[in-house]
N, C-alpha and C positions, 0 to 999 in steps of 0.2 A: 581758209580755215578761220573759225571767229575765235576773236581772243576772248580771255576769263578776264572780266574785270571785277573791284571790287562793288557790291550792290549796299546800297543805303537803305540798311536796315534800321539805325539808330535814334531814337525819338530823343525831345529834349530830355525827359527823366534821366533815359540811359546815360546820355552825356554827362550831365550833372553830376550823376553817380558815380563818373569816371572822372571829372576832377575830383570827386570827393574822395575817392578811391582812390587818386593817383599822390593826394597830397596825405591824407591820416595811414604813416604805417605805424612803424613804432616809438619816431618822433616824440610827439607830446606824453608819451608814456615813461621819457628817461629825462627829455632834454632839459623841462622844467628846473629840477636841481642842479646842473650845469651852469643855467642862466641866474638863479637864485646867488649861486656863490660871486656872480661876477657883477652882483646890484648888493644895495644895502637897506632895502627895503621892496616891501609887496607893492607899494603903490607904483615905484619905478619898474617895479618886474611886470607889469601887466602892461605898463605904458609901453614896455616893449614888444610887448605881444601884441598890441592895438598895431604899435607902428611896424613891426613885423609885417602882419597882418594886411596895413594899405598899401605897404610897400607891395606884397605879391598881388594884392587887388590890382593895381598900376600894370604890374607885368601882364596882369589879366588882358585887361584892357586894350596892352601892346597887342598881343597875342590875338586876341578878336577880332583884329583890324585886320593884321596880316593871313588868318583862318579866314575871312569874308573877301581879300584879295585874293587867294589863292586854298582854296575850297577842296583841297587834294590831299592824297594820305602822302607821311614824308615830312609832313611839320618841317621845324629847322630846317633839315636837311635841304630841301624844299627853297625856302627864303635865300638860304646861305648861296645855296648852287645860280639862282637868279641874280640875286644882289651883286655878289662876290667871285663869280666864276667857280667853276667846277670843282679845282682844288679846293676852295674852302667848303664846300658841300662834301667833298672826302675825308675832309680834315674832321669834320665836327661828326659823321658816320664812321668812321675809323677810329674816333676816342669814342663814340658813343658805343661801338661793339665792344672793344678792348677793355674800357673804364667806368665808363658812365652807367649806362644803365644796364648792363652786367653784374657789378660792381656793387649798385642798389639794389637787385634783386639777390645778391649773393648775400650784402651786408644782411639784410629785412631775412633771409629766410634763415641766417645763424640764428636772429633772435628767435624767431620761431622754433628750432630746434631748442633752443635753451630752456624756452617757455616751458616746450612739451615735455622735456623732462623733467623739469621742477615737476607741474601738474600730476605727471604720475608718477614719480619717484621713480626715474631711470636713472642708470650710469651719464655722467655726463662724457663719457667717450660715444654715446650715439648722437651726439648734437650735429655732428659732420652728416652722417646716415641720413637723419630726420628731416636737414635741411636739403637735402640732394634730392629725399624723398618728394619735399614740397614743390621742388622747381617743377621735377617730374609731374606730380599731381595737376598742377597747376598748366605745365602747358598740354597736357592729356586733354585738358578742359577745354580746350580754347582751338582744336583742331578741327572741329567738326560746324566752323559755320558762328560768326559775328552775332548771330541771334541768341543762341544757345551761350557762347560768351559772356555777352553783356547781360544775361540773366542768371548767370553765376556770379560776376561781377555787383549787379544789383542787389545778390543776398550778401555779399561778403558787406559790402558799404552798409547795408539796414543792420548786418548784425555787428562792426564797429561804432555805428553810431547812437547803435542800444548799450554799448558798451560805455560809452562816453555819457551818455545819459544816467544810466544807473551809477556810473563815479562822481558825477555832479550833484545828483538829488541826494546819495549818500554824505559826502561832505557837505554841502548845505541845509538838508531837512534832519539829517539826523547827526550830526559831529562837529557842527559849530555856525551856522545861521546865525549872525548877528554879533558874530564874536569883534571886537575888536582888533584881534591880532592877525588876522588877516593884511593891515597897513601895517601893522606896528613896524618903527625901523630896526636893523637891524645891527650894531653898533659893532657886533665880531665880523662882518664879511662889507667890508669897505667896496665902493663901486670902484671897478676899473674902470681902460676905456671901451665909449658905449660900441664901438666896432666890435671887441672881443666881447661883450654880453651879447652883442646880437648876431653873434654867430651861430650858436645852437638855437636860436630861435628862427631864423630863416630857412636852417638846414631843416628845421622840420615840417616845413612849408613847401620844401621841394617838391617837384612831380606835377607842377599844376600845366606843365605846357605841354600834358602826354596828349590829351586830348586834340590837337592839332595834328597831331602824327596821323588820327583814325579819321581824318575830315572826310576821306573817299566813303565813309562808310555812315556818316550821318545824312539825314535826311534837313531837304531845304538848308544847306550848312551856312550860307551869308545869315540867315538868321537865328538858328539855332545854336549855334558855334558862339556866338558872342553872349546868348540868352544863357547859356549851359556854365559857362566862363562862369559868368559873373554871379549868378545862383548858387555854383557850387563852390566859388570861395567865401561867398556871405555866410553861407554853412560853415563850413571851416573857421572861420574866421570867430563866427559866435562859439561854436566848440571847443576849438583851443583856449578862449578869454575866460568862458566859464569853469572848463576842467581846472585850469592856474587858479581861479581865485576859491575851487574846491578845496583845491591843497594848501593854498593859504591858510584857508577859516579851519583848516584842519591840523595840520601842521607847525604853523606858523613860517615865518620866512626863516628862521634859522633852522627851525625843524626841517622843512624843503632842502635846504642848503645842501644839509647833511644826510640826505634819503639817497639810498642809493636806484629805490625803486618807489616812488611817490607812489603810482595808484595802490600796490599789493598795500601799502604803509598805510594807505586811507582806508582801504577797504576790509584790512585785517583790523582796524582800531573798533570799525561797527559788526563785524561778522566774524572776528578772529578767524582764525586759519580758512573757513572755508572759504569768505571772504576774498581772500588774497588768493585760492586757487579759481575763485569766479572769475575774479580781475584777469589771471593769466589765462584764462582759456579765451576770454575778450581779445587780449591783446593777439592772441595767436593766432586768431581767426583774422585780425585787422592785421598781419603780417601778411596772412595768405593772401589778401585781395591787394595789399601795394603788389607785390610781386608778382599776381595776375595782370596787373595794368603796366607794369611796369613790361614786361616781356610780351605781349601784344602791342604795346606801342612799338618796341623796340625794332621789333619784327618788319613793320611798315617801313621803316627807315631802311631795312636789308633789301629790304622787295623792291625799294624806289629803285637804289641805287644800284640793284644787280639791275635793273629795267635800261637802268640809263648809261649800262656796261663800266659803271664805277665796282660792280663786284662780282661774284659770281654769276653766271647766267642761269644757272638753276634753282637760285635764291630769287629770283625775277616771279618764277612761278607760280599763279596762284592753284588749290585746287580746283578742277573743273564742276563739282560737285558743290563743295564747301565757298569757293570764294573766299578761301584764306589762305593767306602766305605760309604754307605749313611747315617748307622748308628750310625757311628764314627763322623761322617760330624756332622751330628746333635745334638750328646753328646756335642761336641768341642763347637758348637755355644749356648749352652744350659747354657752352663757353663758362658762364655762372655757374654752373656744376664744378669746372676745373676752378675757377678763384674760391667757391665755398672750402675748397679740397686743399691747394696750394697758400693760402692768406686765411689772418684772423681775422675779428670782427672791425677792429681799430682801422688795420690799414686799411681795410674795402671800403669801411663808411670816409677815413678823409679822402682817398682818391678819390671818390664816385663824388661828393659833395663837392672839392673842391672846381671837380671837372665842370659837373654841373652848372656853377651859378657860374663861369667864367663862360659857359656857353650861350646863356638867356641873357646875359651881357652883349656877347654877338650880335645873337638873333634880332635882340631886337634893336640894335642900331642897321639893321637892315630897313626898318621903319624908315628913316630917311631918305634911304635908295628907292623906297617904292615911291613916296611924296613927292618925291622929285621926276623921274622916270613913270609913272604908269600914267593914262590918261584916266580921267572918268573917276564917279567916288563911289567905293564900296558901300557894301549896305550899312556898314558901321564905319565908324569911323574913332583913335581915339579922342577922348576928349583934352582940351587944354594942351592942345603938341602947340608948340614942341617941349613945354613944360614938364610932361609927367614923365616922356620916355627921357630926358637927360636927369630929373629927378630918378628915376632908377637907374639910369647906367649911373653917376655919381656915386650913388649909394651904394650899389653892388660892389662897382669897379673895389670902394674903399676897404667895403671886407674882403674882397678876395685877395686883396693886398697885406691888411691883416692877416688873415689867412694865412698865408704863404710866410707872412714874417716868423708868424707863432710855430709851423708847421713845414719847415723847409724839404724835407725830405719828399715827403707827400707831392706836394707842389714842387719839386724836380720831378715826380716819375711823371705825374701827369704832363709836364711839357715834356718830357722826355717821349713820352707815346706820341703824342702831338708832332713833334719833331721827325718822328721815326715814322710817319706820316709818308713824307716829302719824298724819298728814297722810292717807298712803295706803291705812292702816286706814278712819280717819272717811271719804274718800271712797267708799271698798268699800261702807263698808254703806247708802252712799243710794243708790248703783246699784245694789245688787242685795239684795232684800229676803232670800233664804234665812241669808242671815247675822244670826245671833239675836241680839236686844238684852240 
């Protein structure tokens, strides 16, 4: 009987699109004024968005290398289980269904619910509904074939980054181009330390390693995988630095400080109210495409690992029609339906964040193990190793330590899942012998 593999449908664009998508959800639309309060001036708040910004480029980078070694859907999981043996390829699949990117798709589609009520002036008791509704919507979309997917996925990203565009030409051509206070310092909101301003700034930068998970499904991937990387964080990169210095020339840095919603705050000052429900129906739509990428990555990770008798064997499955992991797709969203349902927005965004950047910490000091261990040099390679991959563990390692200082509880469950891991592993493998000693 011939198996269903996945088929590489994926061009550079699409890819691209899918970092862009995997990194702008509703991030840059809140985090801004988190960071503002934790600097004392605009010139310092964008310096950290620049160095936000090379920081994930770097991760980029890492990620390239190891997408060009290892060319397969699975990302992490993938790397972890080669590098590190089995158990930590279950470890980081086992947070990743439970916390991570559950967790992100649950947190990204409350605010979606929150959005769509504001927008049309519903009760805010269907914000649970609305966002249940979108997982659903969304993996409805993504069951019928990779093609069809990533061309959902490529209007959600055109119609975020129309949204980003109309917030930047608004605060710069029409509500303060040339203003000064955009730099001006800010004398009420003293800097702390730079780990806790750069917190909310990286968290909104997460998601860029989803695109490695889909590598079975890109075309020519040692080359497009690194091209797609690195495109789609140059994108990002310029988006975020522009949308900040919108809300500066707009707001100013004490104004920011104190918004609770930057863009509606820019956009209601030039268009009043209609304005601010433009902005929200933008952001609502750039909720839906995180959460599309966000749960098709995830899915791949279930697929691997049911494949490689780390999970289910009917989550191994692909369809034979489609070529998608359908029943993985819809484990992933099953789960984020119950945390939308059981947690509020707070807990799921620090779990799933904290989990996250302590995972691309992992991942990529697996870089190491391949330098060392693989023969032969991939089509990319990063550049300046072993400088930039210990320049980003360094850096990560430091906030997520921060992290965890500021945020103890949060950072118990998540090693607490992690933990609760081990128990569920040693079980696995006396049930079910495919799982190698």
């Amino acid at each position: 009987m011939e198996t269903t593999t996945y088929a590489r449908r994926l061009t550079l664009m699409d890819a691209a699109l899918i970092v862009v998508g995997g990194i702008i959800g509703g991030g840059i639309f809140l985090n801004p004024g988190i960071a503002a309060q934790r600097t004392d001036s605009g010139l310092v708040l964008l310096a950290l968005w620049v160095g936000g910004g090379l920081l994930t480029l770097i991760g980029c980078l890492c990620y390239a290398e190891l997408g060009a070694r290892r060319p397969e859907a699975g990302g992490s999981y993938v790397y972890l289980r080669e590098a590190f043996g089995k158990l930590a390829g279950f470890l980081f699949g086992w947070t990743m269904l439970l916390v991570i990117y559950s967790g992100s798709a649950a947190a990204v589609a409350t605010i979606f619910g929150s959005y769509a009520t504001n927008v049309f002036g519903l009760s805010p008791t269907l914000v649970k509904p609305l966002a249940v509704g979108a997982l659903v919507f969304v993996t409805g979309l993504n069951l019928f074939g990779i093609r069809f997917g990533a061309q959902v996925q490529n209007v959600f990203a055109i119609l975020k980054l129309t949204a980003i565009a109309v917030l930047v030409v608004t605060g710069l051509a029409f509500a303060g181009a040339g203003t000064t206070q955009a730099m001006t310092p800010s004398p009420e909101h003293l800097a702390g330390s730079l780990a806790g301003a750069l917190l909310p700034v990286l968290f909104a930068f997460s998601g860029f390693s989803y695109l490695n998970n889909l590598a079975g499904e890109v075309r020519d991937p040692q080359r497009t995988l690194p091209r797609a990387l690195i495109l789609g964080m140059l994108v990002v990169i310029a988006a975020y630095v522009l949308t900040n210095y919108a809300y500066l020339a707009v707001l100013g840095h004490d104004g920011l400080a104190t918004s609770q919603a930057p863009a509606a705050d820019v956009m209601s000052r030039v268009f009043g109210g209609a304005g601010a429900k433009l902005i929200a129906i933008g952001i609502a739509i750039s909720t839906l495409g995180f959460c599309n990428i966000t749960l098709v990555a995830g899915a791949r990770v279930l697929q691997v690992m049911g494949d490689d008798g780390l999970f289910f064997a009917s989550v191994a499955k692909l369809h034979p029609r489609y070529r998608t992991p359908n029943i993985a797709l819809m484990a992933l969203s099953v789960w984020a339906i119950v945390l939308v349902l059981v947690a509020n927005y707070g807990q799921l965004l620090d779990f799933a964040t904290f989990g996250d950047w302590a995972a691309y910490a992992v991942t990529i000091a697996t870089l190491f193990w391949y330098r060392r261990h693989s023969a032969g040099r991939p089509a990319f390679v990063t550049p300046a190793y072993p400088l930039l991959p210990l320049t980003f563990l360094a850096v990560v390692i430091a906030v997520v330590v921060a992290y965890a200082w500021d945020k103890p509880a949060s950072a118990a469950v998540v090693c607490a899942v992690v933990l609760a891991g081990l128990p569920v592993y040693a079980v696995w493998r006396r049930l079910f012998s495919k799982v190698a000693r």
